[in-house]
N, C-alpha and C positions, 0 to 999 in steps of 0.2 A: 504493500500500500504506500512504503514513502516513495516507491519509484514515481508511483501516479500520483501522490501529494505535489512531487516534485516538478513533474510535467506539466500538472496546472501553471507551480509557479512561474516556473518558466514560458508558457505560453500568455501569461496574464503581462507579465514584464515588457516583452517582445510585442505586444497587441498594443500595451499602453505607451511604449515607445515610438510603435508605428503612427499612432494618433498624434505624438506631439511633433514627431518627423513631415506629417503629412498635416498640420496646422501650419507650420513654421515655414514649410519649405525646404527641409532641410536633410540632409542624407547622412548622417553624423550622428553620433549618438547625443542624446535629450542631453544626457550628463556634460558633453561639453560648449553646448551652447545654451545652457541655462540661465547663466548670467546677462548675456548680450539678448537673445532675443527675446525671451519673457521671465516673469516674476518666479521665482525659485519657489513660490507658494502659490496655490492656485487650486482648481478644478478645471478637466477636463471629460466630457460624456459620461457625468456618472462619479467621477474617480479624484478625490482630492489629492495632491501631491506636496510635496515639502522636498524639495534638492538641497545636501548637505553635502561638504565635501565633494566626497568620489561616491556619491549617493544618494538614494531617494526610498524614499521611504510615502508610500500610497495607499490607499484605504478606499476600499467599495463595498457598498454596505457591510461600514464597520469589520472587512476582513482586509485585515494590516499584510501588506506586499513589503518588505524592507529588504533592500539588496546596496549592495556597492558594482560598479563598473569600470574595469579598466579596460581601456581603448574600447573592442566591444564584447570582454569577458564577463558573466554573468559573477559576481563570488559575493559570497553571502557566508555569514558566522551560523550557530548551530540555534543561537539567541534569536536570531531572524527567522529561522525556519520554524520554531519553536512560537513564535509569535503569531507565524502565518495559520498553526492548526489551533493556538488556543482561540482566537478569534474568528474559525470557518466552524459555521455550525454543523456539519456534517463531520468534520475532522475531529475537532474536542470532542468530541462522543467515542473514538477511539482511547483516550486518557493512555497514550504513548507515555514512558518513563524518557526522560534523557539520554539514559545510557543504552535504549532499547533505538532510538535514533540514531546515537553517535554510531552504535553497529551499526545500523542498515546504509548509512553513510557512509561509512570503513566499507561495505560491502562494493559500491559503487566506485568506489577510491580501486579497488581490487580489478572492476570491470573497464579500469580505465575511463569511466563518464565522469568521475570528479577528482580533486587532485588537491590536496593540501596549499592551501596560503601561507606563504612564508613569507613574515616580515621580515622588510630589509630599514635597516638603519642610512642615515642622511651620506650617509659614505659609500654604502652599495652594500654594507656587509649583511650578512643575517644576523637578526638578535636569537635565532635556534628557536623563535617562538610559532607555536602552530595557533592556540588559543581555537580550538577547533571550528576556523573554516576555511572555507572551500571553493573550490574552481571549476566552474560547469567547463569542460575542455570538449564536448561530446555533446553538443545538445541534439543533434539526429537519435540519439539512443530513446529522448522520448517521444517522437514524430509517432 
């Protein structure tokens, strides 16, 4: 089930990207034109949004979307994903443990569809931290 949890999120991201791509004009991801062509807070069809950092965090009927994006990599912590089922009424009625996800996560990590976030320090180095998340590398895996 978190593979199909996950493919939601992922289709929900990509759907709500394409809408702000396709208000703006623009063919770039929302995250680096957020500042120049509109308000980093907003609504769009339904869907409020807030862009932070390398991020955005969205909500449609009250079910919270929160990811980060680099260039056009999906990566989200396990707190986000965690966020997106206790606020989807069909999801929280599973009552998943955390460490029953960080598996099924680890499992995908193993399939190659996701892949550890390694922070890097202002130097380039790694600070060795994982803080468990992650790197959609495979998004055809949930097509």
């Amino acid at each position: 089930m978190i593979e199909k949890i996950l493919g939601n999120y992922i289709s929900f991201i990509r759907s709500f990207e394409t809408l702000l791509k396709d208000k703006y004009k623009q063919d770039i991801n929302p995250c680096s034109f957020s500042r120049t062509f509109f308000e980093r807070i907003g609504s769009i069809d339904g869907i409020e949004y807030y862009f932070h950092g390398s991020g955005c965090t969205a909500r449609r009927d009250d079910v919270i979307y929160a990811y980060d994006i680099s260039l056009n990599e999906i990566q989200f912590s396990q707190w986000e994903l965690n966020e997106l089922i206790r606020t989807h009424p069909e999801y929280q009625k599973l009552n998943y443990s955390d460490d029953y996800i960080a598996y099924e996560l680890f499992q995908l990590i193993n399939k190659d569809v996701l892949n550890w976030l390694i922070l890097e320090g202002i130097d380039g180095k790694s600070f060795g931290c994982v803080f468990k998340s992650y790197r959609v590398i495979q998004e055809s895996f949930f097509d």
